[in-house]
BALOTI-133829 format. One record per atom (N, C-alpha, C): x, y, z; atom name. Coordinates in nm, 4 decimals, m for minus. Each point is the difference from the previous one (the first is absolute). Layout:
N
koldo east:X&north:Y&up:Z&name:CA $
...
This chain:
127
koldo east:4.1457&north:m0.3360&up:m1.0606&name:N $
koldo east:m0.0913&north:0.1132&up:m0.0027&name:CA $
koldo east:m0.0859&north:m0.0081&up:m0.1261&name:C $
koldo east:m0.1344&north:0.0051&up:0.0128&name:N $
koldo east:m0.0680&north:0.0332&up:m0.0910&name:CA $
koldo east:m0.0183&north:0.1379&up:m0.0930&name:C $
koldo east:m0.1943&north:0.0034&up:m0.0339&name:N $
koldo east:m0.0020&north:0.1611&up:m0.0583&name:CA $
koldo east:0.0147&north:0.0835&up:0.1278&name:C $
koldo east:0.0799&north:0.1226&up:m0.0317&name:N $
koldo east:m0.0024&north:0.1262&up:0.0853&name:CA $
koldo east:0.0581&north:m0.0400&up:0.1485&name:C $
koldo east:0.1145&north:m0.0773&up:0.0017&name:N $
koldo east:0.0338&north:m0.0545&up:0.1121&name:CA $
koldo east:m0.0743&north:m0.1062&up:0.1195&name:C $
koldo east:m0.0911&north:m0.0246&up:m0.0834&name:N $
koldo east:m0.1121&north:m0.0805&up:0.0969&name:CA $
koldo east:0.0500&north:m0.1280&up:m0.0029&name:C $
koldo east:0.0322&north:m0.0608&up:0.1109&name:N $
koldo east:0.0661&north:m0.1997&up:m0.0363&name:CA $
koldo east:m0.0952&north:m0.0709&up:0.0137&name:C $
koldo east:0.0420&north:m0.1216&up:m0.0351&name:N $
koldo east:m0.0732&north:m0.1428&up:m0.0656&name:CA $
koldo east:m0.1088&north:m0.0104&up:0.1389&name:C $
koldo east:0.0495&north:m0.0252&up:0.1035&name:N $
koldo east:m0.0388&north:0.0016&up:0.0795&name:CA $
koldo east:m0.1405&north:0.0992&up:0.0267&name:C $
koldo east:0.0230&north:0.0998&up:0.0654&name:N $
koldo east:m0.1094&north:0.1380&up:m0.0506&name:CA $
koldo east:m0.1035&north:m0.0681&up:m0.0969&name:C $
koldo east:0.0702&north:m0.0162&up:m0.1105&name:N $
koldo east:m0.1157&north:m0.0436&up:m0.0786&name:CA $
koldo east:m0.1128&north:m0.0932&up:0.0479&name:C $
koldo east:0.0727&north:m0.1060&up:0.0377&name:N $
koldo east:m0.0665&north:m0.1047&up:m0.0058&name:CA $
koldo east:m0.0770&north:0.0070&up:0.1727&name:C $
koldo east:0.0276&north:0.0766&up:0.0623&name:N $
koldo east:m0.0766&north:0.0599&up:0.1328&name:CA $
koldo east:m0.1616&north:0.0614&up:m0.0525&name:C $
koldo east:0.0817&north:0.0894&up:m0.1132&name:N $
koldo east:m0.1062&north:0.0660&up:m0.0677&name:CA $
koldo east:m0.1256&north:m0.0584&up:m0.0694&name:C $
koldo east:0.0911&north:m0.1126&up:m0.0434&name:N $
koldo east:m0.1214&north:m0.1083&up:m0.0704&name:CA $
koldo east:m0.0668&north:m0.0622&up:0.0769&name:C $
koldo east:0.0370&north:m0.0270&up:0.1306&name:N $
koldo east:m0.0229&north:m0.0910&up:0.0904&name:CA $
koldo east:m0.1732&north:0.1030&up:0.0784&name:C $
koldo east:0.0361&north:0.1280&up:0.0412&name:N $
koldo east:m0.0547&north:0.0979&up:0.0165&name:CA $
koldo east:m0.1638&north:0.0134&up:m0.1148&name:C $
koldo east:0.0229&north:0.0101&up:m0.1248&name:N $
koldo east:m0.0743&north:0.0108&up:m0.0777&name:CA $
koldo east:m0.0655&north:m0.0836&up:m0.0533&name:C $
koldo east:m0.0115&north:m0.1539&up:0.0243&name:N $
koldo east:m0.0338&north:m0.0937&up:0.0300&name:CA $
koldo east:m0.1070&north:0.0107&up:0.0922&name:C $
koldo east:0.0622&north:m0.0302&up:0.1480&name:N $
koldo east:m0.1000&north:0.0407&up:0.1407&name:CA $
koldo east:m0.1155&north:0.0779&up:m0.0803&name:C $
koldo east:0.0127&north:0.1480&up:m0.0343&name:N $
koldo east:m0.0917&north:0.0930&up:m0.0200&name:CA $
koldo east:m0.0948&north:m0.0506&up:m0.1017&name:C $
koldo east:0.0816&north:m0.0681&up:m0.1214&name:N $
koldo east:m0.1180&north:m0.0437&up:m0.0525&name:CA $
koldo east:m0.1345&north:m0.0779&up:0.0924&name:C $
koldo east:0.1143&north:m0.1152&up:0.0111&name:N $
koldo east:m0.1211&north:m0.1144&up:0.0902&name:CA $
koldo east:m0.0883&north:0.0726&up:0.1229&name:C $
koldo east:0.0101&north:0.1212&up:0.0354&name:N $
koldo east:m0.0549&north:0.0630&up:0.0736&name:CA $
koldo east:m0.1143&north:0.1074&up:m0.0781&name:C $
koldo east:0.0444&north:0.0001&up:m0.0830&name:N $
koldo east:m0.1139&north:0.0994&up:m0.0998&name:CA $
koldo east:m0.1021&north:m0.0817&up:m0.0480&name:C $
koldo east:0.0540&north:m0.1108&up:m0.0394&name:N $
koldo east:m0.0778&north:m0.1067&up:m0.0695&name:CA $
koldo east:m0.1307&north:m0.0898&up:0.0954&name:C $
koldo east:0.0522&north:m0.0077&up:0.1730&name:N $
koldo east:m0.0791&north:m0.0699&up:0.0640&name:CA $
koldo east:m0.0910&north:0.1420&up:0.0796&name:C $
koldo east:0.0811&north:0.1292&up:0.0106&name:N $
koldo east:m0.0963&north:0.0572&up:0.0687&name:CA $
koldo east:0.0254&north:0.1685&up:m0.0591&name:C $
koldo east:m0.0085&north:m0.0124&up:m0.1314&name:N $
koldo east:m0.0505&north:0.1239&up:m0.0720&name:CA $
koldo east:m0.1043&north:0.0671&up:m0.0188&name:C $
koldo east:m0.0697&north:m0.1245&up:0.0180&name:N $
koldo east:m0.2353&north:0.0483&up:m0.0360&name:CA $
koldo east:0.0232&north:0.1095&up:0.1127&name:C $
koldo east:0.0795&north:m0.0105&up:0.1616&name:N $
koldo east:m0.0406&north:0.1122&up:0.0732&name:CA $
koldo east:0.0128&north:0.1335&up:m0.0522&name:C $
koldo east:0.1139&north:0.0174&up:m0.0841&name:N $
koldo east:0.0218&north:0.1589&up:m0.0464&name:CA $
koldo east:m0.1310&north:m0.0111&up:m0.0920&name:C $
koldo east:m0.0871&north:m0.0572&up:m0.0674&name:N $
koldo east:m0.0868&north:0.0426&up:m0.0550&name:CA $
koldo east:m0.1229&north:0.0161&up:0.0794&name:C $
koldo east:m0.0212&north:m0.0814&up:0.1304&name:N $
koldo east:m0.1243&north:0.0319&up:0.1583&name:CA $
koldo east:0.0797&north:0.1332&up:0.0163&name:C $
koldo east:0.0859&north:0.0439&up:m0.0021&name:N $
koldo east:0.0721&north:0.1437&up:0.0588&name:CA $
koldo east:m0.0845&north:0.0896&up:m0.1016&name:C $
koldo east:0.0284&north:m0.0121&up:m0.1134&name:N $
koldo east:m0.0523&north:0.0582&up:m0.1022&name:CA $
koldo east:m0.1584&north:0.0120&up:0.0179&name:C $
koldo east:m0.0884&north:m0.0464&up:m0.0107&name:N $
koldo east:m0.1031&north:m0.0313&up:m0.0294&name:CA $
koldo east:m0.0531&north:0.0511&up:0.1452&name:C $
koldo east:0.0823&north:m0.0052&up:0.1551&name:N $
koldo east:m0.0704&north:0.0259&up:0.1188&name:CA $
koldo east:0.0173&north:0.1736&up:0.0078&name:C $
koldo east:0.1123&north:0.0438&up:m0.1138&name:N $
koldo east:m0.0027&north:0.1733&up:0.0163&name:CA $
koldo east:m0.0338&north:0.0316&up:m0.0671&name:C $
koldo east:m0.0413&north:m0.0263&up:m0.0993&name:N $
koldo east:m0.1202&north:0.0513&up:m0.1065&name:CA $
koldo east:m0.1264&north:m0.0524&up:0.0243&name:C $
koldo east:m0.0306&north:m0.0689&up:0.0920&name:N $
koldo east:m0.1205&north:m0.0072&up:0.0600&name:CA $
koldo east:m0.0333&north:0.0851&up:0.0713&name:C $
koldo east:0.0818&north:0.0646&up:0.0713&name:N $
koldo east:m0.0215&north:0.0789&up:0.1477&name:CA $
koldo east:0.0420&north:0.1124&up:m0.0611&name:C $
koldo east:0.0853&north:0.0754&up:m0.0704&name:N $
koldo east:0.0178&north:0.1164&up:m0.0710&name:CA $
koldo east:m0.1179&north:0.0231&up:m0.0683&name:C $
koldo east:m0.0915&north:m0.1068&up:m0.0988&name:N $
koldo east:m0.1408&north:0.0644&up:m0.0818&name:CA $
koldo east:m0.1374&north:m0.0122&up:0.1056&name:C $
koldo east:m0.0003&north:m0.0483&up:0.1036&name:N $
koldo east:m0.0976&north:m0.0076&up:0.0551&name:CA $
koldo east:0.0069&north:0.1094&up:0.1613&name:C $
koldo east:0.0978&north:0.0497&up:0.0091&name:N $
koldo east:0.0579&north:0.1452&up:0.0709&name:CA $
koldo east:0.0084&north:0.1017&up:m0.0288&name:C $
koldo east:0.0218&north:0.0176&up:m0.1736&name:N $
koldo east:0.0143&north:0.1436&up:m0.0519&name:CA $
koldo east:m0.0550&north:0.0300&up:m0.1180&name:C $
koldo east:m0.0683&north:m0.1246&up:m0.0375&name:N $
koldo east:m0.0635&north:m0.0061&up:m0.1410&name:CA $
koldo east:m0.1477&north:0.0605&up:0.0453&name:C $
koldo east:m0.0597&north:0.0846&up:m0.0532&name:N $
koldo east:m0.1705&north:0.0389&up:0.0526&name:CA $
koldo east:m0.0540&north:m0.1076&up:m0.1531&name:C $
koldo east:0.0607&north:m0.0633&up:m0.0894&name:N $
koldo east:m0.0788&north:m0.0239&up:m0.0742&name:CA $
koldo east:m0.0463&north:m0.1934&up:0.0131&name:C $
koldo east:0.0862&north:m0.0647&up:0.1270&name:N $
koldo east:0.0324&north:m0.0893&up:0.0296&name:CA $
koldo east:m0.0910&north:0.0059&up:0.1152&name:C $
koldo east:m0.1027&north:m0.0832&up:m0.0558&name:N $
koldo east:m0.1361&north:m0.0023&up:0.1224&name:CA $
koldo east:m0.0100&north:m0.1362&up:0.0642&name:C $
koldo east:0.0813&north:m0.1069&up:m0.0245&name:N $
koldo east:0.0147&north:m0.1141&up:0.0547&name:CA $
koldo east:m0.0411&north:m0.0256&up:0.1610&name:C $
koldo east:0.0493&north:0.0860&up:0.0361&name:N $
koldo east:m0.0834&north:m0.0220&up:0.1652&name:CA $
koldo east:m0.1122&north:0.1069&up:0.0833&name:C $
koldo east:m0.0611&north:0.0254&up:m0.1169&name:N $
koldo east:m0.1284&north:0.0581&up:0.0347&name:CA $
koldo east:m0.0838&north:m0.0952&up:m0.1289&name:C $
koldo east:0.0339&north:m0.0842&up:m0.0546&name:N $
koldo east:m0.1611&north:m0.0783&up:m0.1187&name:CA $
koldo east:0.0047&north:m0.1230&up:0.1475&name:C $
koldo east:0.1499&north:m0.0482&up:m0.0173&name:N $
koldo east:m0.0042&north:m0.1590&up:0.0954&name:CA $
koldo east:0.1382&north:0.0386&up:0.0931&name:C $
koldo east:m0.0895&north:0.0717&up:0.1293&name:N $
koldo east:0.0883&north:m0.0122&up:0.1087&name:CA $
koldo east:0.0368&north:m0.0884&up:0.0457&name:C $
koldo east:m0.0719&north:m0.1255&up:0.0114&name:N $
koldo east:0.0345&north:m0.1468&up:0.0987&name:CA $
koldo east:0.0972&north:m0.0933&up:m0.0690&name:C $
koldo east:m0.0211&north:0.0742&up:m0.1314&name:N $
koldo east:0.1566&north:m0.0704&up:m0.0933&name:CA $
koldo east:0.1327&north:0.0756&up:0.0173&name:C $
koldo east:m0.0386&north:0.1117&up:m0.0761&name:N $
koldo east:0.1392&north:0.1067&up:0.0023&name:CA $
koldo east:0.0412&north:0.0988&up:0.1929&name:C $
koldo east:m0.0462&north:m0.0515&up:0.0510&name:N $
koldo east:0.0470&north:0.0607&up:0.1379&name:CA $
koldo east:0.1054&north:m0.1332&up:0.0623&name:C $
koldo east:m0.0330&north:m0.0713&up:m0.0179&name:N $
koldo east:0.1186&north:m0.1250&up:0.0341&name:CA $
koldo east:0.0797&north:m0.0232&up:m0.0957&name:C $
koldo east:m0.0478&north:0.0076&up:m0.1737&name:N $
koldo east:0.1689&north:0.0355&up:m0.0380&name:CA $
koldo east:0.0907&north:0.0969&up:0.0048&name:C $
koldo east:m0.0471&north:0.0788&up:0.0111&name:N $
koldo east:0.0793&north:0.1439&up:0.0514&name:CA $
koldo east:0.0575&north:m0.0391&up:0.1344&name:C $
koldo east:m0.0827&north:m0.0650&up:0.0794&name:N $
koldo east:0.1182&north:m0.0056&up:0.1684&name:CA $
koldo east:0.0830&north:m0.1107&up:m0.0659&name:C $
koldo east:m0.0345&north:m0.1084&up:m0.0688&name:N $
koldo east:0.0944&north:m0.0874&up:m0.0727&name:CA $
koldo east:0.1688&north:0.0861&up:m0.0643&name:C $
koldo east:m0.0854&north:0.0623&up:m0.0941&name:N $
koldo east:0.1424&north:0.0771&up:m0.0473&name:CA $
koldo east:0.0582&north:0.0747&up:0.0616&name:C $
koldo east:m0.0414&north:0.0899&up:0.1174&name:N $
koldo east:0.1112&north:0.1111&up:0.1016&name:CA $
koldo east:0.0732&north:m0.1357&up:0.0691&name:C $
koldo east:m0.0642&north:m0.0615&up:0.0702&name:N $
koldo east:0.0543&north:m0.0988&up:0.0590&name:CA $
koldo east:0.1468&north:m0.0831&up:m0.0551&name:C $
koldo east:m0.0540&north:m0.0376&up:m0.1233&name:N $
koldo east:0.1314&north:m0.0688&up:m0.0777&name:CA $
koldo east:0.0736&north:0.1304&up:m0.0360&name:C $
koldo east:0.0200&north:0.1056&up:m0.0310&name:N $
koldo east:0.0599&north:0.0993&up:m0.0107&name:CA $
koldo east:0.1018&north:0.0051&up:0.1313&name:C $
koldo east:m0.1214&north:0.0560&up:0.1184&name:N $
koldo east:0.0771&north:0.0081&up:0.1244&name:CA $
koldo east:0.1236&north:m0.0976&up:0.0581&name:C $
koldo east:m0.0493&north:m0.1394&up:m0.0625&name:N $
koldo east:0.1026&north:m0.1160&up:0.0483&name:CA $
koldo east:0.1195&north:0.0584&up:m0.1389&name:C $
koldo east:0.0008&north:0.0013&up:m0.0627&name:N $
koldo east:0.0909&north:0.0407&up:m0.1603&name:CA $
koldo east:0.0940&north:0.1172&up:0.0641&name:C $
koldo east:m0.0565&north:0.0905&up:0.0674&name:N $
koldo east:0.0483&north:0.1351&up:0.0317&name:CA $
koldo east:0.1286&north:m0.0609&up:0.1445&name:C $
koldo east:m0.0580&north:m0.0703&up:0.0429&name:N $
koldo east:0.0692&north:m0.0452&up:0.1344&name:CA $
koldo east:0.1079&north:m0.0557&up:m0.0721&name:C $
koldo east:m0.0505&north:m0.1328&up:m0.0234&name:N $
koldo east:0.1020&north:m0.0875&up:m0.1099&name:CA $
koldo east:0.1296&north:0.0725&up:m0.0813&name:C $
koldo east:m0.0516&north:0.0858&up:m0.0461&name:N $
koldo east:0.1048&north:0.0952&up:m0.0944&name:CA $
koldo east:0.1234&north:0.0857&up:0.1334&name:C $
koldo east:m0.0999&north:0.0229&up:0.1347&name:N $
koldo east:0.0514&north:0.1123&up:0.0827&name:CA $
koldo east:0.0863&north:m0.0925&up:0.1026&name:C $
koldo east:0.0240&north:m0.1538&up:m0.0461&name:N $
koldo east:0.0563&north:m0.0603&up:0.0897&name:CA $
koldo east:m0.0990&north:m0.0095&up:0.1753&name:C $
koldo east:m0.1075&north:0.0570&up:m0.0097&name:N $
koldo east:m0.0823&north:m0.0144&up:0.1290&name:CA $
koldo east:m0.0660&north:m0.1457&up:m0.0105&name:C $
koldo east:m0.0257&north:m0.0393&up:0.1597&name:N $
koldo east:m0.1016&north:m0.0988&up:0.0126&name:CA $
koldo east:m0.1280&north:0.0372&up:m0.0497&name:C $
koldo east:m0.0569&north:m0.1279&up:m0.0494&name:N $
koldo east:m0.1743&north:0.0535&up:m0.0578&name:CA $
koldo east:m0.0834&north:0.0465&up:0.0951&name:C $
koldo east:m0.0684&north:0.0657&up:m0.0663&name:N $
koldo east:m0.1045&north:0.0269&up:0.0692&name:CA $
koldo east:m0.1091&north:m0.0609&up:0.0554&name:C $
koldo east:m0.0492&north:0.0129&up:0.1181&name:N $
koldo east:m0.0897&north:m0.0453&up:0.0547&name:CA $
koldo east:m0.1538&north:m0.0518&up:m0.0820&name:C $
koldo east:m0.0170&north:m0.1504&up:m0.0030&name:N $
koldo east:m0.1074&north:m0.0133&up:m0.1492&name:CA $
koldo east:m0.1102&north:0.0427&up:0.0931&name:C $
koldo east:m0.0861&north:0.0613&up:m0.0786&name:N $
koldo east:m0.1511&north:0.0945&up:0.0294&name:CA $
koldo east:m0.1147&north:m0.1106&up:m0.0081&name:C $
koldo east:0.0446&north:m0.1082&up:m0.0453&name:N $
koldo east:m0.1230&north:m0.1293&up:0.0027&name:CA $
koldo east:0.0742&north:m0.0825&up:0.0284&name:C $
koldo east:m0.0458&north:m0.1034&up:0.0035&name:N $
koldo east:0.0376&north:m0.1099&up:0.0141&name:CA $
koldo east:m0.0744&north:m0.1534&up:m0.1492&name:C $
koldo east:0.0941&north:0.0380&up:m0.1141&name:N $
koldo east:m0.0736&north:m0.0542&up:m0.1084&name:CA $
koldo east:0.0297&north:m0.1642&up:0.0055&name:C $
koldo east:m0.0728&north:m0.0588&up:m0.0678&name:N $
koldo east:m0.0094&north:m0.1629&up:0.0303&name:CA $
koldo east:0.0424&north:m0.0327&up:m0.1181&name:C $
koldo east:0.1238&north:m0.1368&up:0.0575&name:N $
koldo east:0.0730&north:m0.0699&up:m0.1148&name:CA $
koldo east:m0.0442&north:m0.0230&up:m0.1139&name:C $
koldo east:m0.1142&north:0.0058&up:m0.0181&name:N $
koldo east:m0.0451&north:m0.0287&up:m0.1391&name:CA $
koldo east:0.0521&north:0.1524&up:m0.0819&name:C $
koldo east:m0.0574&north:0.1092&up:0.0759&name:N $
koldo east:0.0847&north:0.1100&up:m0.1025&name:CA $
koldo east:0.1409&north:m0.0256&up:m0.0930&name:C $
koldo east:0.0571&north:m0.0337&up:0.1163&name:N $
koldo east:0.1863&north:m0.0610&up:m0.0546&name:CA $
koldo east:m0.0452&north:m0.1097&up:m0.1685&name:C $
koldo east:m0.0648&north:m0.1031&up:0.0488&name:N $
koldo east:m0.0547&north:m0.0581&up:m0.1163&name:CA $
koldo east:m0.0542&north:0.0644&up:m0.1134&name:C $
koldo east:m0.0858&north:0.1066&up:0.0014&name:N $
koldo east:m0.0699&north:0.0939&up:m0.1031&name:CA $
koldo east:0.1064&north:0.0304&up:m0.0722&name:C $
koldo east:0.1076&north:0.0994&up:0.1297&name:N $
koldo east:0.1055&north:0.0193&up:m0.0667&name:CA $
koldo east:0.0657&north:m0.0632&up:m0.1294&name:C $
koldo east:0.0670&north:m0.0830&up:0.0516&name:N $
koldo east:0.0562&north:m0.1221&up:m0.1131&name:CA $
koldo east:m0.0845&north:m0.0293&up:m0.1017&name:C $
koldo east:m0.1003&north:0.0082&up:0.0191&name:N $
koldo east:m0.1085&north:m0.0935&up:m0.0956&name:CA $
koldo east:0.0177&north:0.1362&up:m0.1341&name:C $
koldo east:0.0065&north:0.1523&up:0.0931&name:N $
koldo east:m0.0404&north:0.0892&up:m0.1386&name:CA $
koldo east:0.1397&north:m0.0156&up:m0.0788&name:C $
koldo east:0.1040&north:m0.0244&up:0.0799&name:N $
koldo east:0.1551&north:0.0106&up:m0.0611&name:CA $
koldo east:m0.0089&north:m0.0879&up:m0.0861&name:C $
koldo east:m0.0164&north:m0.1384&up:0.0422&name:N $
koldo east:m0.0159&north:m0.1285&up:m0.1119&name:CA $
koldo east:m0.0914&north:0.0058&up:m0.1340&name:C $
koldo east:m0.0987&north:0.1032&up:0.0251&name:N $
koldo east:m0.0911&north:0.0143&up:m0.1137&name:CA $
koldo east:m0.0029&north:0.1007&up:m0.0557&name:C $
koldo east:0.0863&north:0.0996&up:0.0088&name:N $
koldo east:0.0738&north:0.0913&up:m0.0949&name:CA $
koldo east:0.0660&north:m0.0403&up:m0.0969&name:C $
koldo east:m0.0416&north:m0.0121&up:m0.1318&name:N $
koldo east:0.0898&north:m0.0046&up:m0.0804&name:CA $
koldo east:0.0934&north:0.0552&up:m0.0207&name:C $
koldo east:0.1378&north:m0.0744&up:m0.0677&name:N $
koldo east:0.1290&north:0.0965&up:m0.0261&name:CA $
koldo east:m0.0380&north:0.1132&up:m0.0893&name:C $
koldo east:0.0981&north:0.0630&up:0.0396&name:N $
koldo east:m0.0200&north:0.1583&up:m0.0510&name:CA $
koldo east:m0.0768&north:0.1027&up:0.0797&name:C $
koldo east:m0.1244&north:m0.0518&up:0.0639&name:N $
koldo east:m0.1064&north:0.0588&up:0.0538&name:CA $
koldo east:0.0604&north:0.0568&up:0.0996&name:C $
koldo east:m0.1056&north:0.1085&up:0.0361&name:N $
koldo east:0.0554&north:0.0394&up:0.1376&name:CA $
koldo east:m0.1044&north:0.0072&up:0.1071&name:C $
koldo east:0.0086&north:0.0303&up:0.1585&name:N $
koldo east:m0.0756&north:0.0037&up:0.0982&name:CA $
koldo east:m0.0534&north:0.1393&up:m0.0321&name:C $
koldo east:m0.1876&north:m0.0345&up:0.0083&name:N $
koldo east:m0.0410&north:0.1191&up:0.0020&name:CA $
koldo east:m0.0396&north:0.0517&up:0.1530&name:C $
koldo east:m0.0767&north:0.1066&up:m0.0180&name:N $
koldo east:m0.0652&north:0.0238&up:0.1260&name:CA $
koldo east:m0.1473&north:m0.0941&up:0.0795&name:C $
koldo east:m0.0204&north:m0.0419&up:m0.0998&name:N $
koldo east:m0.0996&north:m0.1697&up:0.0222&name:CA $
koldo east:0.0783&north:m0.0611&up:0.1072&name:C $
koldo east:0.1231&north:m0.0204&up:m0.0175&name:N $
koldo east:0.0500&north:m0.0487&up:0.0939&name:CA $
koldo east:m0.0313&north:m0.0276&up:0.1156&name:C $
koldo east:m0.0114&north:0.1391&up:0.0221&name:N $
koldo east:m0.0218&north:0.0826&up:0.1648&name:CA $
koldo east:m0.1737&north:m0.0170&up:0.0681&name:C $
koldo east:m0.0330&north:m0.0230&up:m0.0904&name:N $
koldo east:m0.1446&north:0.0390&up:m0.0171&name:CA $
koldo east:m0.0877&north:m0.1155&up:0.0888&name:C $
koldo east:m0.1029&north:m0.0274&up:0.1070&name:N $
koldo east:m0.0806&north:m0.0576&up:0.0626&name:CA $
koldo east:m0.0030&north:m0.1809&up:m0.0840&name:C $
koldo east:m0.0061&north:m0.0604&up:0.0222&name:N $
koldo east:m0.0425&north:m0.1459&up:m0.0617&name:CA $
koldo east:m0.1450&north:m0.0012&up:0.0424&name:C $
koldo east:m0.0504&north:m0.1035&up:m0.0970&name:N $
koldo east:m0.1959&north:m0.0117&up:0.0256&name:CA $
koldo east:m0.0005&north:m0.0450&up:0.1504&name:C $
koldo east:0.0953&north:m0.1013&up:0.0355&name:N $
koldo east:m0.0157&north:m0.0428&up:0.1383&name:CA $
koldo east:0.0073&north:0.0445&up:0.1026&name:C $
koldo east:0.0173&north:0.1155&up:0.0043&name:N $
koldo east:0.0627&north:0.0761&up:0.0993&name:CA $
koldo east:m0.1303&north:0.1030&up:0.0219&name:C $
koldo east:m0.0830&north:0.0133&up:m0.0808&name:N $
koldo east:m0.1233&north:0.0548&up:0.0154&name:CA $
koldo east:m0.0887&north:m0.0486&up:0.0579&name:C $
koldo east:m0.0631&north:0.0672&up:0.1299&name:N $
koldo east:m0.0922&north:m0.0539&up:0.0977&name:CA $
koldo east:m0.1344&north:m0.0305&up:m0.1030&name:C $
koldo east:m0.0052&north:m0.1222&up:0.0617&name:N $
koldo east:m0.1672&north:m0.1002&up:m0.1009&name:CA $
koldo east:m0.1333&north:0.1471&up:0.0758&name:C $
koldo east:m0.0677&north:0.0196&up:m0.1111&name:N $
koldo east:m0.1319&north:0.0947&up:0.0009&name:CA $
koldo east:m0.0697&north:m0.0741&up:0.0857&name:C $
C-alpha cells in the first residue's frame, strides 16, 4: 500500500492515465483554444453593440461567425456524447490544410485568436 491506501499498482495506472492525457493535450490542445476564440467570437459579435465587425465587412465576418457556431455546435455534441451535426457546407480539403498550417505557425506560448475563424483572401470571390 502506498500514500492514503492507494497501491503501487493504482499508481502506476495513474501514471499510465496521465501520460495518455498529456500526449493528448499536447497533439490536440490548440482546439480548447478554437473553443475559446469561436465563443468569444460569437458572444462579442451577438451582444456586443460596440462590436461592428459584421456590418463594416459582412462578406468576411458573416462566415466566421457561421464558422464559430458551427465548431461550437460540433464541441456541444462532442461534449453531449451526440453524433455531429449535420455540416451546413460542404468545405474543401484545403481548409483542413489552412487548419494545420495556422497550428504549425503559432508560436509556442501563443494562442488561437479569432483570425482564426476569419475568411482567407482565397475564399473571396475575384471583383
Amino acid at each position: 500500500m502506498g500514500m492514503l491506501g492507494t497501491t503501487s499498482q493504482a499508481l502506476s495506472v495513474d501514471s499510465g492515465y496521465q501520460h495518455e492525457l498529456a500526449v493528448l493535450k499536447k497533439s490536440w490542445g490548440w482546439l480548447e483554444d478554437v473553443h475559446g476564440a469561436a465563443l468569444n467570437m460569437k458572444n462579442s459579435m451577438e451582444t456586443d453593440p460596440a462590436d461592428k465587425r459584421l456590418h463594416i465587412l459582412p462578406e468576411v465576418y458573416n462566415p466566421a461567425l457561421r464558422r464559430a457556431k458551427r465548431y461550437l455546435n460540433y464541441a456541444r455534441a462532442a461534449y453531449q456524447g451526440l453524433p455531429p451535426p449535420l455540416p451546413d457546407s460542404f468545405a474543401p480539403p484545403e481548409m483542413y490544410a489552412w487548419f494545420v498550417h495556422d497550428i504549425q505557425a503559432v508560436e509556442r506560448g501563443s494562442r488561437i485568436s479569432q483570425d482564426f475563424l476569419v475568411i482567407r483572401s482565397i475564399e473571396l470571390p475575384a471583383a
